[in-house]
C-alpha positions as CSV (number, residue, x, y, z in Angstrom):
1,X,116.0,159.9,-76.3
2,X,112.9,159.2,-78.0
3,X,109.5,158.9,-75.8
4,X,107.0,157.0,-77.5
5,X,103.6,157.3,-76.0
6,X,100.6,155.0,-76.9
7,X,97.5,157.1,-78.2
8,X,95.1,154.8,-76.7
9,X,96.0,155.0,-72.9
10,X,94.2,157.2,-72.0
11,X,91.5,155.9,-73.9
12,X,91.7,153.0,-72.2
13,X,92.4,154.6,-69.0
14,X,88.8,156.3,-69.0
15,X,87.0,152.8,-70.5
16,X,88.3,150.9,-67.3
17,X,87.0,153.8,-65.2
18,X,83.4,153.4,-66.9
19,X,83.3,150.1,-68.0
20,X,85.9,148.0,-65.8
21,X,88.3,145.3,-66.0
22,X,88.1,141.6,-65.4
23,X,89.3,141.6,-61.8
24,X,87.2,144.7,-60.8
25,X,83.8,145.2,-63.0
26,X,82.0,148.4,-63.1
27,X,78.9,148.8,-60.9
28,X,75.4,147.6,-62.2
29,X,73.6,150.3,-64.1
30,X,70.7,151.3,-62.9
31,X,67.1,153.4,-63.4
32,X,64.8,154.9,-60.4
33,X,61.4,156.4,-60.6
34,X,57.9,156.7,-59.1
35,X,55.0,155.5,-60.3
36,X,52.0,156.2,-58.1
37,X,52.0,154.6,-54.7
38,X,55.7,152.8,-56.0
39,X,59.5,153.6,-56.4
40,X,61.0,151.2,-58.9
41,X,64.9,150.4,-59.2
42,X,66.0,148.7,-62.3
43,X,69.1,146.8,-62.6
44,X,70.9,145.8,-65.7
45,X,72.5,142.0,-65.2
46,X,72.6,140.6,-68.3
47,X,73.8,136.7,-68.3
48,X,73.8,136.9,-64.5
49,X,72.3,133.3,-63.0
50,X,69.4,134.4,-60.9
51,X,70.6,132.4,-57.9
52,X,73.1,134.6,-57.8
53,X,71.6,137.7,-56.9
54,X,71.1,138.6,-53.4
55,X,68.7,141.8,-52.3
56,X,69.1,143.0,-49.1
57,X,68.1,145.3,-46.4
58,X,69.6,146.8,-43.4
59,X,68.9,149.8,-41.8
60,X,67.3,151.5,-45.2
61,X,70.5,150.8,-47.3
62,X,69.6,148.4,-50.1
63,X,72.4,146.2,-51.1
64,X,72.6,144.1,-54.2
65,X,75.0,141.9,-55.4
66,X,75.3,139.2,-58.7
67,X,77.9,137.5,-59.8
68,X,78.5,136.6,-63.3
69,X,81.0,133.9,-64.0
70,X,82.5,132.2,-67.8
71,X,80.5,129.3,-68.9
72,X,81.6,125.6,-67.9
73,X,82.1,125.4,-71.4
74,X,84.5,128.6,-72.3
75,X,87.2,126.8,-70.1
76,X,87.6,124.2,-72.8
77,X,87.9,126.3,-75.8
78,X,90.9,129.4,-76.4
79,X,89.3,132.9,-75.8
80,X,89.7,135.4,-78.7
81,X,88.3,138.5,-77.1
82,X,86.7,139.1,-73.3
83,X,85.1,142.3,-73.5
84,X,82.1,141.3,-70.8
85,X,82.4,141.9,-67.5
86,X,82.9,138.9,-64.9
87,X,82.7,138.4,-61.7
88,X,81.0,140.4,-58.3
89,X,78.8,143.6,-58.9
90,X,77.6,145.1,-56.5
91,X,75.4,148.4,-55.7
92,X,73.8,150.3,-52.7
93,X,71.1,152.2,-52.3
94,X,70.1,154.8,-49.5
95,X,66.2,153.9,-48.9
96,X,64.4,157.2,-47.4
97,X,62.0,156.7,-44.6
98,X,59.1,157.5,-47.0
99,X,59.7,153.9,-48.8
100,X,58.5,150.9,-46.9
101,X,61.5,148.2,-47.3
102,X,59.3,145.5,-45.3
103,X,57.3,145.5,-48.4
104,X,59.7,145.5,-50.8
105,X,59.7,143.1,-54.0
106,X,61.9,141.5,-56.7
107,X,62.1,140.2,-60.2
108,X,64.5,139.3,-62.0
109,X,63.4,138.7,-66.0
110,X,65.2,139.3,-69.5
111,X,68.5,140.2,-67.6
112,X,67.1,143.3,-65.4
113,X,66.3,143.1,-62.0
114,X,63.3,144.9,-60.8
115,X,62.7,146.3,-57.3
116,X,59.2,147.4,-56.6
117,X,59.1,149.5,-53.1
118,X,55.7,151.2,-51.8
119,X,55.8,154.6,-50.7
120,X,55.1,154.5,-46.9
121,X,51.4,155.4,-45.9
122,X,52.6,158.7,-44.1
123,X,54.7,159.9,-47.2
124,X,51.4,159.7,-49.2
125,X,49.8,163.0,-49.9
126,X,46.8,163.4,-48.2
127,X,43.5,166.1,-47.8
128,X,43.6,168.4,-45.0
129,X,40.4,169.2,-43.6
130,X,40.1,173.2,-43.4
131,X,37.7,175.0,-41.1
132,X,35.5,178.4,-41.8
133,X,36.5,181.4,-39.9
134,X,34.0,181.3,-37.0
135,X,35.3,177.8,-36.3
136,X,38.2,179.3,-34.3
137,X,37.9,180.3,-30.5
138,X,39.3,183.2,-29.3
139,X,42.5,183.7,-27.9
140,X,43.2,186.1,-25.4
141,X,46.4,186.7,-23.8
């Protein structure tokens, strides 16, 4: 008996890990940095209706969700190839206690989502005030 075995399964085996399938899309991808007094988050989300996308904030863990669904339109026509991603993404974040999530804003523009968070006040470095020598009192035990 003969096996056959299909050179691209694994290939598409590892694609589905990274990139998804229809019925369960990969996560959102996503940068992170600090600029100054700010921690940015930046979604990817292209085609994703901004109504869509709910932020949210419980407990410092950041939750976002979008949905992207097939234009009205596609249900008319016959689909040749569906390589893009549909339906829920979703993605959480672990927000340290040196962010401030009360102050946190979002925009949503050219298919990325940005979340701007300031750093909490007592994150922030600040000057120590340090005294001379004769400053001290004596200690005696």
């Amino acid at each position: 008996m003969l096996m056959r075995t299909d050179p691209f399964r694994e290939l598409d085996r590892l694609a589905e890990q990274f990139f998804g399938t229809m019925s369960r899309p990969a996560v959102m991808s996503l940068d992170a940095y600090r600029d100054g007094d700010y921690f940015y988050a930046m979604f990817d989300l292209p085609g994703v209706d901004p109504d869509s996308i709910d932020v949210t904030v419980e407990r410092n863990v950041l939750n976002v969700h979008a949905e992207r669904g097939r234009p009205k339109e596609e249900n008319k026509v016959e689909l040749v190839v569906s390589e893009r991603p549909m339906g829920t993404f979703s993605r959480q974040l672990f927000l340290g206690d040196t962010l401030n999530a009360d102050r946190l804003e979002a925009r949503y523009e050219n298919g990325v989502l940005t979340l701007r968070i300031p750093i909490a006040e007592q994150a922030k470095p600040r000057r120590i005030a340090v005294t001379g020598g004769n400053d001290r009192k004596k200690i005696t035990a």
